[in-house]
N, C-alpha and C positions, 0 to 999 in steps of 0.2 A: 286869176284871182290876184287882182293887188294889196299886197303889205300894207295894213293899216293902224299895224298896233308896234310901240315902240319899246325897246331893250327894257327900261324901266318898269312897262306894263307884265311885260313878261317873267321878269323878277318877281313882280309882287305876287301874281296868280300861282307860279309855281310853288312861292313861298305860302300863298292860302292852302294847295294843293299838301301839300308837303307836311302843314299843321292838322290836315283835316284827316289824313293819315297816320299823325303820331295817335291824334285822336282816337281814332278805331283802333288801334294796333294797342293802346293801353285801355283799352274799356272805359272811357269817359264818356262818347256820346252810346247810347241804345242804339238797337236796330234798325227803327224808323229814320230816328237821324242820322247813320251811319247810311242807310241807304241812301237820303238825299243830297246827302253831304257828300258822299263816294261819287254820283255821280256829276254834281256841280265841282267836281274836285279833277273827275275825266275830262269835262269839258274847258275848263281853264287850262288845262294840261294840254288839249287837242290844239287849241287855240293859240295856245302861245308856240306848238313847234311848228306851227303853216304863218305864225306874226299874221293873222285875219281874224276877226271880231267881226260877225255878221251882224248884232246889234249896232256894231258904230258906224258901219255904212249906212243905213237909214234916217240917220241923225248929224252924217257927214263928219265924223272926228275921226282925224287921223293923226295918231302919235309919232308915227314912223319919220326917221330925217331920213332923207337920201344921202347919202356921201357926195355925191358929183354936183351939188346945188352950193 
């Protein structure tokens, strides 16, 4: 699996990750939205420590620089 998503991507999603968490942990969103939020908050999270985005392969974007280019 090739690296397609780059340091900055990784940033921001952790950081949605990361809000959508303060969110549950203080009772702002309910149930329903703590569940879909919880788990759109796993998956930016899964995503960003393998740096691979399955949606942006099929749409050919990759954010990733390689160092040796």
């Amino acid at each position: 699996m090739k690296k397609n998503m780059g340091t900055t991507d990784k940033v921001i999603r952790i950081g949605i990750a990361v809000v959508i968490a303060v969110l549950y942990f203080t009772n702002v969103i309910s149930v329903t939205w703590a569940i879909l939020l919880g788990i759109l908050a796993l998956v930016f999270l899964l995503t960003s420590f393998f740096s691979f985005c399955p949606l942006y392969f099929p749409f050919g974007i990759n954010t990733f620089k390689n160092k040796k280019q």
